[in-house]
Biopython code that builds the backbone (N, CA, C, O; Angstrom):
import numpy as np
from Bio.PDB.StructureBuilder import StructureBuilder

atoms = [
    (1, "UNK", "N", (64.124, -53.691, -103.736)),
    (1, "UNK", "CA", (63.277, -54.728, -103.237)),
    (1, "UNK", "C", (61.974, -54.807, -104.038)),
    (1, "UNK", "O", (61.361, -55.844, -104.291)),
    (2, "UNK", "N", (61.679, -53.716, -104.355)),
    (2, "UNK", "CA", (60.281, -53.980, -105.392)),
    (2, "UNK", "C", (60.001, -54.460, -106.024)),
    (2, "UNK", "O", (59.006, -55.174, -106.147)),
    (3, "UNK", "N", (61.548, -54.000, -107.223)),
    (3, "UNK", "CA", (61.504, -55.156, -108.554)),
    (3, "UNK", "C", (61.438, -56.352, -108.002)),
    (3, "UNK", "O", (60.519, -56.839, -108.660)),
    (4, "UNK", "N", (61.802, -57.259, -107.175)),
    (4, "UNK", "CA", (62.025, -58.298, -106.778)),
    (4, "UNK", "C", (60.257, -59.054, -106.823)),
    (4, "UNK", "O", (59.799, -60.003, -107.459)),
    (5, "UNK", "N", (59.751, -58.265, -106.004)),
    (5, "UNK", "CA", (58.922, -58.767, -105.334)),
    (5, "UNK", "C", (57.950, -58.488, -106.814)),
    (5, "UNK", "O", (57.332, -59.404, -107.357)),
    (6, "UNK", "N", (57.954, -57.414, -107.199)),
    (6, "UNK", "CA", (56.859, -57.613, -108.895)),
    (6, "UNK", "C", (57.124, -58.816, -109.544)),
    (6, "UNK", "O", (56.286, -59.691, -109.758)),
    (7, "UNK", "N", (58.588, -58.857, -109.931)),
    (7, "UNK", "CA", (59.317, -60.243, -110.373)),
    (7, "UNK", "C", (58.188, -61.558, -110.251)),
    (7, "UNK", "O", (57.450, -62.099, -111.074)),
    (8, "UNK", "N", (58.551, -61.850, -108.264)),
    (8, "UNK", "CA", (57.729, -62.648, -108.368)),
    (8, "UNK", "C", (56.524, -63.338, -108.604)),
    (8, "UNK", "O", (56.154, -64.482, -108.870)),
    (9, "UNK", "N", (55.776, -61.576, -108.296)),
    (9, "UNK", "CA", (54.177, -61.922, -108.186)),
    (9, "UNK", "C", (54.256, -62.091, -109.902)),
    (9, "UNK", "O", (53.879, -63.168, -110.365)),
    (10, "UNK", "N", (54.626, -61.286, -110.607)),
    (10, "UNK", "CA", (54.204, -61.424, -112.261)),
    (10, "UNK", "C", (54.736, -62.822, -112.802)),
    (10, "UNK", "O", (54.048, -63.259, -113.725)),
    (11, "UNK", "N", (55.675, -63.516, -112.474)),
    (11, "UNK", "CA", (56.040, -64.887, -112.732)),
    (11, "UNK", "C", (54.913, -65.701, -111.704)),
    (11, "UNK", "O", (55.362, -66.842, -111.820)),
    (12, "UNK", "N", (54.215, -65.780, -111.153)),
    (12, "UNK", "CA", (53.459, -66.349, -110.141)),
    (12, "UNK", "C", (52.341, -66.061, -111.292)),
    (12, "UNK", "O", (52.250, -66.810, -112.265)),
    (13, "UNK", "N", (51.809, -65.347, -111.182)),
    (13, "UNK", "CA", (50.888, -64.960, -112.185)),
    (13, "UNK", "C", (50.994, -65.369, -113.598)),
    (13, "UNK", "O", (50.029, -65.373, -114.363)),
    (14, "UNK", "N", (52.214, -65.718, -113.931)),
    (14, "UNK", "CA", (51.844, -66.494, -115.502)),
    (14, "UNK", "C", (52.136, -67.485, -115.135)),
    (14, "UNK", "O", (52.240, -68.112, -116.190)),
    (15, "UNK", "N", (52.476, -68.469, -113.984)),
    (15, "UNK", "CA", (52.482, -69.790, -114.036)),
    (15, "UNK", "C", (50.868, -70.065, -113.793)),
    (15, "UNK", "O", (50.120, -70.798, -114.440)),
    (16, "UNK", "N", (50.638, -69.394, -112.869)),
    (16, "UNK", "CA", (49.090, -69.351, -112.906)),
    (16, "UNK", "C", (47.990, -69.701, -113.243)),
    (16, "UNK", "O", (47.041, -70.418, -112.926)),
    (17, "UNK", "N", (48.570, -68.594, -114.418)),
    (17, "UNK", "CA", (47.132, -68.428, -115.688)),
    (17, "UNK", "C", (47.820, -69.574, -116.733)),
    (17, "UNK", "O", (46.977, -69.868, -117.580)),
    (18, "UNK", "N", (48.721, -70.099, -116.877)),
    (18, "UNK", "CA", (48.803, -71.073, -117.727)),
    (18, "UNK", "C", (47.590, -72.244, -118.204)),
    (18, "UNK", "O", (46.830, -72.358, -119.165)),
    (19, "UNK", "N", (47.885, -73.041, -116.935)),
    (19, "UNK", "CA", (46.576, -73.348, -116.742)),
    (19, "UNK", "C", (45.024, -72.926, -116.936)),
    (19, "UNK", "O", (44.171, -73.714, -117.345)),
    (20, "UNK", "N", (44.806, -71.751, -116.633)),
    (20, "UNK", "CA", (43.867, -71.058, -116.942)),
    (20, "UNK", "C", (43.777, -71.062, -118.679)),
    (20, "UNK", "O", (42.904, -71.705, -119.262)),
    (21, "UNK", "N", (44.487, -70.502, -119.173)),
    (21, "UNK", "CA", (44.556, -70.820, -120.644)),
    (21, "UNK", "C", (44.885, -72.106, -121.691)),
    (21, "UNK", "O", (44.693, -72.160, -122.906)),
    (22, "UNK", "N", (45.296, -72.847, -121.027)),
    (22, "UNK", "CA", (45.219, -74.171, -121.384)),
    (22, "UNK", "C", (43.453, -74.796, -121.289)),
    (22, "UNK", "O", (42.826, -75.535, -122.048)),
    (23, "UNK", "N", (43.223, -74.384, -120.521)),
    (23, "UNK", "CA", (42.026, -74.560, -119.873)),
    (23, "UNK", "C", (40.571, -74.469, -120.813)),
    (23, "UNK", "O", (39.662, -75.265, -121.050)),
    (24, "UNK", "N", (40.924, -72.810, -121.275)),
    (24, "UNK", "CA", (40.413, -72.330, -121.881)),
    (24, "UNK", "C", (40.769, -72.795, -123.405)),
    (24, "UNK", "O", (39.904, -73.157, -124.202)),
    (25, "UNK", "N", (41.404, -72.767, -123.539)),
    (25, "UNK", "CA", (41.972, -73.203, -125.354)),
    (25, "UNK", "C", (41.285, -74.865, -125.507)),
    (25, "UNK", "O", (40.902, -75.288, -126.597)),
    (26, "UNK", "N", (41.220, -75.621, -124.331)),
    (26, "UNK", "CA", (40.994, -77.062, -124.348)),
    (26, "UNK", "C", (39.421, -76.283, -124.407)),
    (26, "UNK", "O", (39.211, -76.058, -125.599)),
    (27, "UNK", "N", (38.228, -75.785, -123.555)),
    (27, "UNK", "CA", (36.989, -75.688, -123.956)),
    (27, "UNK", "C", (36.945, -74.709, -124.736)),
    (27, "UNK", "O", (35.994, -73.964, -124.502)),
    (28, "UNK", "N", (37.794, -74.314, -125.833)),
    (28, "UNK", "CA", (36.724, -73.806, -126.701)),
    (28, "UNK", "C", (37.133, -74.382, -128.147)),
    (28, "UNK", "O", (36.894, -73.716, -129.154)),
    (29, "UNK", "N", (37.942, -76.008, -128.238)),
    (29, "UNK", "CA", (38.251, -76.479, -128.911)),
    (29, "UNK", "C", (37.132, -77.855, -129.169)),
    (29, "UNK", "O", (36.978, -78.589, -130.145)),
    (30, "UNK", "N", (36.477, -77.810, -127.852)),
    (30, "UNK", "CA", (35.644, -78.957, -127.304)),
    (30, "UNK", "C", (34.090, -78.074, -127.587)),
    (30, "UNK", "O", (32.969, -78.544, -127.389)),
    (31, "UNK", "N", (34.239, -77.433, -127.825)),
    (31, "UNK", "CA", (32.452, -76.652, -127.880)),
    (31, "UNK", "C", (31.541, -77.183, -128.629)),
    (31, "UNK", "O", (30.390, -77.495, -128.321)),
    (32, "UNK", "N", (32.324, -77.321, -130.068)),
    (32, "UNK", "CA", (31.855, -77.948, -131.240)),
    (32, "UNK", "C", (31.165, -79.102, -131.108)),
    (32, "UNK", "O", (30.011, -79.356, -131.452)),
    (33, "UNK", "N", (32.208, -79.970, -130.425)),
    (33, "UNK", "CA", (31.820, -81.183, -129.901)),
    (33, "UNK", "C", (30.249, -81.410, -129.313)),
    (33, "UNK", "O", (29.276, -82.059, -129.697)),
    (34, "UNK", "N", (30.539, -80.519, -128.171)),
    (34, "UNK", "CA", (29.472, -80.711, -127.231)),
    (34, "UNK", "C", (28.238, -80.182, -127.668)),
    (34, "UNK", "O", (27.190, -80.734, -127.336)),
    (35, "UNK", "N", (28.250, -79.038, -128.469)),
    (35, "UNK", "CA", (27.153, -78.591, -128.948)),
    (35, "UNK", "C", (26.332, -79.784, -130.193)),
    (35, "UNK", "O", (25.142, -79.905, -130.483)),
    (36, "UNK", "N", (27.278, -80.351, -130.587)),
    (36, "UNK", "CA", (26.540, -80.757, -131.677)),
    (36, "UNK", "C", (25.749, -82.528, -131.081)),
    (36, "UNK", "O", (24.769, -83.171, -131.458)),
    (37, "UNK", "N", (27.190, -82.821, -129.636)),
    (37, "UNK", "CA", (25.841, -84.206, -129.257)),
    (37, "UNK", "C", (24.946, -83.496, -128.113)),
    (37, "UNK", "O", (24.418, -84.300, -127.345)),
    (38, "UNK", "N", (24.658, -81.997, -127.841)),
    (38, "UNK", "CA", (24.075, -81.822, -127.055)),
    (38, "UNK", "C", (22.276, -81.536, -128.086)),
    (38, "UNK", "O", (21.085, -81.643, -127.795)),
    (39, "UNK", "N", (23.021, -81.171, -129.245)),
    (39, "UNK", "CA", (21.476, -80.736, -130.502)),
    (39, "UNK", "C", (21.179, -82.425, -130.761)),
    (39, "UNK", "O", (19.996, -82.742, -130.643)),
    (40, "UNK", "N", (21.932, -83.283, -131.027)),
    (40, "UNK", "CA", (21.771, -84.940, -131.188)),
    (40, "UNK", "C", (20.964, -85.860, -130.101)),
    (40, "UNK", "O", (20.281, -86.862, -130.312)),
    (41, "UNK", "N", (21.305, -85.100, -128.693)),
    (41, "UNK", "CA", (20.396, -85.650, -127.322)),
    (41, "UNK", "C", (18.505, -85.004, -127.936)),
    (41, "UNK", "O", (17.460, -85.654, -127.951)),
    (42, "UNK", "N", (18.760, -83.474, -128.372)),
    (42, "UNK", "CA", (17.345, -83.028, -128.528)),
    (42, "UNK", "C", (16.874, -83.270, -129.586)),
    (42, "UNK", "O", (15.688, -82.945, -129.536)),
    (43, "UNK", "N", (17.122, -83.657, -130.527)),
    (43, "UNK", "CA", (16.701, -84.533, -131.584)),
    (43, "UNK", "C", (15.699, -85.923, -131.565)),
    (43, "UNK", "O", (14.580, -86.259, -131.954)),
    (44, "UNK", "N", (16.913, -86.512, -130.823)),
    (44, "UNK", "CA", (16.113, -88.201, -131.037)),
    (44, "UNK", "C", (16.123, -88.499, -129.405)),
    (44, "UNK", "O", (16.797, -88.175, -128.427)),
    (45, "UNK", "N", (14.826, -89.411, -129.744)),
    (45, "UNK", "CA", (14.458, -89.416, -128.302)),
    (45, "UNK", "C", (14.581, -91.001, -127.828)),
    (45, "UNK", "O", (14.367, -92.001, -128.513)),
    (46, "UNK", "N", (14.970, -90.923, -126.518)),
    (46, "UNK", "CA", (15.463, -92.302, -126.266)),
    (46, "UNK", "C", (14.399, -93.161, -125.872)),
    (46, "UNK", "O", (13.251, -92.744, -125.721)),
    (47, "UNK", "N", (14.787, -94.522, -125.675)),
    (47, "UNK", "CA", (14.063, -95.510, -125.947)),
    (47, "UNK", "C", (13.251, -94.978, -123.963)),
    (47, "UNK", "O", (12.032, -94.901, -123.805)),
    (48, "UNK", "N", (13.828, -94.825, -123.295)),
    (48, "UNK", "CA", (12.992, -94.381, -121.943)),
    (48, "UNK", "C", (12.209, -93.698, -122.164)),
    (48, "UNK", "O", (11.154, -93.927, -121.573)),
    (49, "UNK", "N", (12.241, -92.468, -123.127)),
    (49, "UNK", "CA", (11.394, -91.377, -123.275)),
    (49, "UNK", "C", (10.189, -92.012, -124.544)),
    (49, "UNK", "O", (9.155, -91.347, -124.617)),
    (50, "UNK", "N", (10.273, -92.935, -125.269)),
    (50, "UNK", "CA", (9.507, -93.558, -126.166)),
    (50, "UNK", "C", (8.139, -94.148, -125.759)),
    (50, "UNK", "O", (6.962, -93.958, -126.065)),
    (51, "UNK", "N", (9.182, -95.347, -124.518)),
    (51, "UNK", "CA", (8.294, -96.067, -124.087)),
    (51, "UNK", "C", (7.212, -95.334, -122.908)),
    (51, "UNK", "O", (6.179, -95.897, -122.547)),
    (52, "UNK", "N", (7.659, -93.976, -122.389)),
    (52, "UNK", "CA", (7.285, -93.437, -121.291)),
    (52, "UNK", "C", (5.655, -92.521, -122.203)),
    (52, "UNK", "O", (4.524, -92.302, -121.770)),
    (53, "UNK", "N", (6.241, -92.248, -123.421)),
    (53, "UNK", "CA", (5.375, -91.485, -124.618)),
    (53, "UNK", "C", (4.750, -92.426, -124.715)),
    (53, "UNK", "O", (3.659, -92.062, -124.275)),
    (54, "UNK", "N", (4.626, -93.836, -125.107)),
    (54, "UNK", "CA", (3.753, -94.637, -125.651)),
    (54, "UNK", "C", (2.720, -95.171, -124.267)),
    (54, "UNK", "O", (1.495, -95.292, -124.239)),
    (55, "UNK", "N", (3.455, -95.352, -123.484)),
    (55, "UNK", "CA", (2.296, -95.488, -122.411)),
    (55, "UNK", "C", (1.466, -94.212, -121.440)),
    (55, "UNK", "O", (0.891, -94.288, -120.354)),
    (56, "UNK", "N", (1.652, -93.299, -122.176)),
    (56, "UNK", "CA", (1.105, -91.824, -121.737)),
    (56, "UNK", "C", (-0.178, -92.240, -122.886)),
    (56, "UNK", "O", (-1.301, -92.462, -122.431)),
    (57, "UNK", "N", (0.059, -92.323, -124.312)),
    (57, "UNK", "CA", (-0.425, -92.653, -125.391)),
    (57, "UNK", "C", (-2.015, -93.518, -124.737)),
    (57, "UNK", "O", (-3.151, -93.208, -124.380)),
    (58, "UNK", "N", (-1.236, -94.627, -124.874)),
    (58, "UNK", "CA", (-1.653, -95.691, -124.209)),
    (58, "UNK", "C", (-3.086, -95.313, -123.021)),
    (58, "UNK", "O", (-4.261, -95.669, -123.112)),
    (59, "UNK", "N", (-2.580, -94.689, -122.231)),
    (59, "UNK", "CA", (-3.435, -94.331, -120.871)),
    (59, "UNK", "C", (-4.454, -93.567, -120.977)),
    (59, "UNK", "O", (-5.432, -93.687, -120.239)),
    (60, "UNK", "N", (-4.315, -92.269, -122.342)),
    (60, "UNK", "CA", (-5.195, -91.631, -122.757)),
    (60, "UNK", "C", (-6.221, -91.852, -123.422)),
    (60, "UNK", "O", (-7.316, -91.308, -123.277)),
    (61, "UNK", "N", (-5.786, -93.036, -124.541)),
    (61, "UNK", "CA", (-6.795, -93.664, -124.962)),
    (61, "UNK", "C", (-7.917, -94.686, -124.350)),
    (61, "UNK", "O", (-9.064, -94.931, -124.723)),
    (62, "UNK", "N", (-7.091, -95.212, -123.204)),
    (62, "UNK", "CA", (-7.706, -96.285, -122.167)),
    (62, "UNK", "C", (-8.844, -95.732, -121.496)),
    (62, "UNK", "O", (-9.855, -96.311, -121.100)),
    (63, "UNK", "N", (-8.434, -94.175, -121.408)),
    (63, "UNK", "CA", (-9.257, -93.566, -120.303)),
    (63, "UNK", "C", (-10.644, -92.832, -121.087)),
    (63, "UNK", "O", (-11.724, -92.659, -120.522)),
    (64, "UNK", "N", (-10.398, -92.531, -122.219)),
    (64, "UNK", "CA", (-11.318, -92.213, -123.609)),
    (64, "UNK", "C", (-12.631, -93.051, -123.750)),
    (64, "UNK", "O", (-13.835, -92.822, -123.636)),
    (65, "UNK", "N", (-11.621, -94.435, -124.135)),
    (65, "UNK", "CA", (-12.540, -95.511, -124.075)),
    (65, "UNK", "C", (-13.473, -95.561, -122.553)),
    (65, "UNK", "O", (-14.537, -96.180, -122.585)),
    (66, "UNK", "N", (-13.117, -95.014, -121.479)),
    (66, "UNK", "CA", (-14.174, -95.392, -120.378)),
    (66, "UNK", "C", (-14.949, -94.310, -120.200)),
    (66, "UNK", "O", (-16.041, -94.189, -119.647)),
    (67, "UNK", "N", (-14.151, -93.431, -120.813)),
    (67, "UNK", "CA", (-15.286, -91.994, -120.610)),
    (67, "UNK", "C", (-17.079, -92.716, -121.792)),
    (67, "UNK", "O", (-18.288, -92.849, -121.606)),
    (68, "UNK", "N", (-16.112, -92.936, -122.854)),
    (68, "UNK", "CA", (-17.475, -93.624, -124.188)),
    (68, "UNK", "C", (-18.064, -94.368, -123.534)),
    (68, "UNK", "O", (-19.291, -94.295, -123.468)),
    (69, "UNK", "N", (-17.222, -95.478, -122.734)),
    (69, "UNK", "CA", (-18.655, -96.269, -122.596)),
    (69, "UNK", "C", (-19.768, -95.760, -121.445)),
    (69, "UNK", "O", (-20.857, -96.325, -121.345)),
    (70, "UNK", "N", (-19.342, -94.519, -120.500)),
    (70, "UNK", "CA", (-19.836, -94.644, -119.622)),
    (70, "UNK", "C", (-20.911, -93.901, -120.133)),
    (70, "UNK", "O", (-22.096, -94.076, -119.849)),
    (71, "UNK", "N", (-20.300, -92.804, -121.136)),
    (71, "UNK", "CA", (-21.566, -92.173, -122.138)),
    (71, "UNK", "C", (-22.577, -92.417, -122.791)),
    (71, "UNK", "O", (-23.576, -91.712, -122.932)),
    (72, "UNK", "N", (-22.206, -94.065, -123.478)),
    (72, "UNK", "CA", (-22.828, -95.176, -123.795)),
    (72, "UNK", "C", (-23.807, -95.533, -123.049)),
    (72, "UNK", "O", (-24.957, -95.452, -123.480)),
    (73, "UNK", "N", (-23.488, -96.078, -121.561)),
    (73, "UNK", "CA", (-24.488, -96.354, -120.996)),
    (73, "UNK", "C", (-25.608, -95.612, -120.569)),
    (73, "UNK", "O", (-26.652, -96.234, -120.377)),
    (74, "UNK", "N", (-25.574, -94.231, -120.361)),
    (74, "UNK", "CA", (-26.356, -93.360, -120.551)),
    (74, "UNK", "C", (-27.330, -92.925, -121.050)),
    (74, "UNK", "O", (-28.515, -92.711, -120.790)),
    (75, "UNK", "N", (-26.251, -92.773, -122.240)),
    (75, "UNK", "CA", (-27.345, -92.153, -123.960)),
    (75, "UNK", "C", (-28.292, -93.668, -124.279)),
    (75, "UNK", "O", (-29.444, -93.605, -124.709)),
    (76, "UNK", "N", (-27.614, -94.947, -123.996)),
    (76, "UNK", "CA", (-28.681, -95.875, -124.249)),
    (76, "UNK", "C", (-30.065, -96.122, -123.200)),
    (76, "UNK", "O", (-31.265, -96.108, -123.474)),
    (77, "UNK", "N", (-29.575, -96.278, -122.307)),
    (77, "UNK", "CA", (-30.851, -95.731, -121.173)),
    (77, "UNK", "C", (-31.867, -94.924, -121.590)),
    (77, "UNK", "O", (-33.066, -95.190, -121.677)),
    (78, "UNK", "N", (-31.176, -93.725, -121.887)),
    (78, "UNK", "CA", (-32.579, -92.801, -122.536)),
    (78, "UNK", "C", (-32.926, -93.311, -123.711)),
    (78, "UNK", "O", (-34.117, -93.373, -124.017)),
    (79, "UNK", "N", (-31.896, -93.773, -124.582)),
    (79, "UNK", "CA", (-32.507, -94.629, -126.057)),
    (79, "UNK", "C", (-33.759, -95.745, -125.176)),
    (79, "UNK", "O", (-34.773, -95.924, -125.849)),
    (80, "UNK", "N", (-33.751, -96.080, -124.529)),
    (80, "UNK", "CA", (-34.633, -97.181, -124.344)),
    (80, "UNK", "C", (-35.826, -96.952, -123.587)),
    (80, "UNK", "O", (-36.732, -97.777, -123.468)),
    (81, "UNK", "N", (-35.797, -95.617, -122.993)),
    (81, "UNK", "CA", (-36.888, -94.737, -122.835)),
    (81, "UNK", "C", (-37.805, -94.052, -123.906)),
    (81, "UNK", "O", (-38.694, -93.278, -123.553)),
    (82, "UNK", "N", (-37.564, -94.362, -125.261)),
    (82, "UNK", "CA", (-37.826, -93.447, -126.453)),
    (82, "UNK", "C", (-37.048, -92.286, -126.763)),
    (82, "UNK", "O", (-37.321, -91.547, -127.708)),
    (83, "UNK", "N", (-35.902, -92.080, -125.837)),
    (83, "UNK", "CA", (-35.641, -90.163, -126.454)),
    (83, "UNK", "C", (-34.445, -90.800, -127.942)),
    (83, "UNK", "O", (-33.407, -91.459, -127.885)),
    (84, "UNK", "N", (-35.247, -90.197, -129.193)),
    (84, "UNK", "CA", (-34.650, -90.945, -130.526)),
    (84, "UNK", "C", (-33.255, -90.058, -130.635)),
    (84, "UNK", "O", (-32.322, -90.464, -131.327)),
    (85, "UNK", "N", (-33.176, -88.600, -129.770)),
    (85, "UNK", "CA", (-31.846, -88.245, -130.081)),
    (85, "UNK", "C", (-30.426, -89.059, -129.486)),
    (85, "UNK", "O", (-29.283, -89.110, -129.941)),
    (86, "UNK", "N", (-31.147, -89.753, -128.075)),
    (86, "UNK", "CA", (-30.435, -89.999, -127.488)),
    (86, "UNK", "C", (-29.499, -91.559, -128.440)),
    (86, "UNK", "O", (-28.336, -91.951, -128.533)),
    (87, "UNK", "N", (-30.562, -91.905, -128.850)),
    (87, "UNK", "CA", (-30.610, -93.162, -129.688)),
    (87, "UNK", "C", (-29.728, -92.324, -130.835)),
    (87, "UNK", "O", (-28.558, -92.687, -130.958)),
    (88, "UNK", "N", (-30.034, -91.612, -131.387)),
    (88, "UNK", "CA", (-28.919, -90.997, -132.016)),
    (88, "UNK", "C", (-26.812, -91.201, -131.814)),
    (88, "UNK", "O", (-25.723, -91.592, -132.235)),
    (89, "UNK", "N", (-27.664, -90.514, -130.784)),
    (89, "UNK", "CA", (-26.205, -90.356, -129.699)),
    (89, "UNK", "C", (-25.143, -91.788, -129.560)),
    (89, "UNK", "O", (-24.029, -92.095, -129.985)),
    (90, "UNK", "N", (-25.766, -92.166, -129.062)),
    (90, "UNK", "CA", (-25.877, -93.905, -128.889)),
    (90, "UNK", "C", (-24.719, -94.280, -129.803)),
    (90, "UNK", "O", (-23.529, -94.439, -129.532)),
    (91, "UNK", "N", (-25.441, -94.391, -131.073)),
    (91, "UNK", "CA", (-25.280, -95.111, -131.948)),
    (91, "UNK", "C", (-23.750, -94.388, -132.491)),
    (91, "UNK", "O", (-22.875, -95.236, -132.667)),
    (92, "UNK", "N", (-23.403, -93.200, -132.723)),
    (92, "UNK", "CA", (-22.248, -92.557, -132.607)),
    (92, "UNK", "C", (-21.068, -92.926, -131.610)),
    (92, "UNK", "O", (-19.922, -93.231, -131.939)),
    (93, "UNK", "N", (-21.578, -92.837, -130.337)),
    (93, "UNK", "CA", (-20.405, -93.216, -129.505)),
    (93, "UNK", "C", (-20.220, -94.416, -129.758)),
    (93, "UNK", "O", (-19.032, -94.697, -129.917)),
    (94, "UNK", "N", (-21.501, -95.909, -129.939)),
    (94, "UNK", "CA", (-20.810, -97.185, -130.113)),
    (94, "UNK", "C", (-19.614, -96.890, -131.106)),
    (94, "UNK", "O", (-18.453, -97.288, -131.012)),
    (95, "UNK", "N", (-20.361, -95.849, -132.380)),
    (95, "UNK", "CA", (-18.807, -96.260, -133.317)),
    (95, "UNK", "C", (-17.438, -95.858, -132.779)),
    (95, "UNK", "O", (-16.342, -96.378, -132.987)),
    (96, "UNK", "N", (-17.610, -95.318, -132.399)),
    (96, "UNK", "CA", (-16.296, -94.070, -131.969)),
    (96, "UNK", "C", (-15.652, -95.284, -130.958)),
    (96, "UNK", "O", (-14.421, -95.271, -130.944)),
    (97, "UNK", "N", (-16.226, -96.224, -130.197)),
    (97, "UNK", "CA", (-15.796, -96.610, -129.205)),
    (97, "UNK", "C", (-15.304, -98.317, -129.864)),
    (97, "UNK", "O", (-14.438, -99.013, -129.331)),
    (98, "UNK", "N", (-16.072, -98.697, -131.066)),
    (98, "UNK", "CA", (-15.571, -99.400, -132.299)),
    (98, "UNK", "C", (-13.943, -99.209, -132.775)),
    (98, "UNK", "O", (-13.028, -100.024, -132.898)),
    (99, "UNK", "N", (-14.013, -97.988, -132.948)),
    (99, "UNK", "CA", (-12.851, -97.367, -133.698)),
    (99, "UNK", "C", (-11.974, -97.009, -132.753)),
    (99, "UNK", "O", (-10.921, -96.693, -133.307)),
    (100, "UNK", "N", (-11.888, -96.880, -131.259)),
    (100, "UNK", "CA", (-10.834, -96.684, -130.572)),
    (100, "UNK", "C", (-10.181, -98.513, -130.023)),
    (100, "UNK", "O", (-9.018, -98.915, -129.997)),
    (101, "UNK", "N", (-10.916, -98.937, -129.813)),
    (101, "UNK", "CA", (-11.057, -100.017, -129.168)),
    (101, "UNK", "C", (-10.369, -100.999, -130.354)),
    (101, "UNK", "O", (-10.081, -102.151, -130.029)),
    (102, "UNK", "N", (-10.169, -100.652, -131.400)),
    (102, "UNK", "CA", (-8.703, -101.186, -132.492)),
    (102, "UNK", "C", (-7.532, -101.226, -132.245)),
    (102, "UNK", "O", (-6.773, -102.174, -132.447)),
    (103, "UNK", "N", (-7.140, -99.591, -131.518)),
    (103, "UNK", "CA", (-5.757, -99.428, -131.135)),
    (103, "UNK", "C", (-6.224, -99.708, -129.800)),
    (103, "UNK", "O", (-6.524, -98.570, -129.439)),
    (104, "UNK", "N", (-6.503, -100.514, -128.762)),
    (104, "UNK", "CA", (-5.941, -100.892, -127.115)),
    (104, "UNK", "C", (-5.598, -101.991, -127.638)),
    (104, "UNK", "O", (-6.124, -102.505, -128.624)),
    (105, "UNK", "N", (-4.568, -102.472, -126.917)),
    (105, "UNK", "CA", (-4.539, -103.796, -126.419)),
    (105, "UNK", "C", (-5.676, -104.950, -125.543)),
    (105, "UNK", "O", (-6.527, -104.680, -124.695)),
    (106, "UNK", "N", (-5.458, -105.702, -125.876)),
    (106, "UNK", "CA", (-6.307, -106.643, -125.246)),
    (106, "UNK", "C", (-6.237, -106.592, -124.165)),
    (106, "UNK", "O", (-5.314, -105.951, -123.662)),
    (107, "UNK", "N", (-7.291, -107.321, -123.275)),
    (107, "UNK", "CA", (-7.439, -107.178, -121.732)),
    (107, "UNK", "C", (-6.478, -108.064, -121.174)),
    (107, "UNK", "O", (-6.531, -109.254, -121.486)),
    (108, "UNK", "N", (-5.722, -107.704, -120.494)),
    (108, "UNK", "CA", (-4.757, -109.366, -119.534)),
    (108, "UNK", "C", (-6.151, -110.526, -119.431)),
    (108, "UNK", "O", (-7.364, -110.320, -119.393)),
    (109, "UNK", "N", (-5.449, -111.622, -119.412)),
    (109, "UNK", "CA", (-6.132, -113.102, -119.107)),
    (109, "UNK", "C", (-6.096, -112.789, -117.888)),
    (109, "UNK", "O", (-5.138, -112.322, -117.272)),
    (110, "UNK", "N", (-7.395, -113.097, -117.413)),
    (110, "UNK", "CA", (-7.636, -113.024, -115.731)),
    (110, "UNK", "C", (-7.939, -114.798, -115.148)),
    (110, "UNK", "O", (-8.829, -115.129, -114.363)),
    (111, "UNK", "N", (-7.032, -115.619, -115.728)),
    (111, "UNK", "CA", (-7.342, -117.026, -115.144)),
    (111, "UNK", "C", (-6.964, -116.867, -114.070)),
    (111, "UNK", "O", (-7.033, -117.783, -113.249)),
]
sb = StructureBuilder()
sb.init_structure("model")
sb.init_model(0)
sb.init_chain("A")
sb.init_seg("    ")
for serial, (resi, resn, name, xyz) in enumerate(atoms, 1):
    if name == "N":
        sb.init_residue(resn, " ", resi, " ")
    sb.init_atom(name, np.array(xyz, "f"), 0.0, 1.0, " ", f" {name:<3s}", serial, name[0])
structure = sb.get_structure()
């Protein structure tokens, strides 16, 4: 009765694992594959992740520009009190705020 019953379990057991090795032979024939559009996903970046970068871009500079002017208004205040460093100052951030104020976009039309 033993043999019998080994019989079965060991024929049970390679119908089994057939599958299992089919399985296996199919992913590690497919690895190549996947590895190489998985390095191709981290490479280039999609147009969601572009536009999501450019308006991060975008927001930082927007927010730059309000930090300058608010600095602006400041440093000119004291420029107009006499303090000549401040007038200094001044005159720096206008440029800086010259030179950012190239790359924003224009303001929406508020008709």
């Amino acid at each position: 009765m033993r043999p019998i019953v080994r019989l079965i379990v060991t024929g049970s057991a390679a119908l089994a694992l057939q599958g299992c090795l089919a399985k296996t032979v199919v992913d590690v024939a497919t690895l190549p594959v996947k590895a190489v559009g998985q390095t191709a996903d981290w490479a280039t970046t999609s147009q969601d992740e572009a536009d999501r970068n450019r308006g991060r871009e975008l927001r930082q500079r927007e927010e730059r520009f309000g930090k300058l002017e608010r600095d602006y208004a400041r440093q000119y205040d004291k420029c107009q009190d006499g303090n000549d460093r401040a007038c200094a100052q001044a005159q720096a951030t206008w440029d800086e705020m010259q030179t950012l104020k190239d790359t924003l976009p224009p303001p929406p039309n508020r008709s």
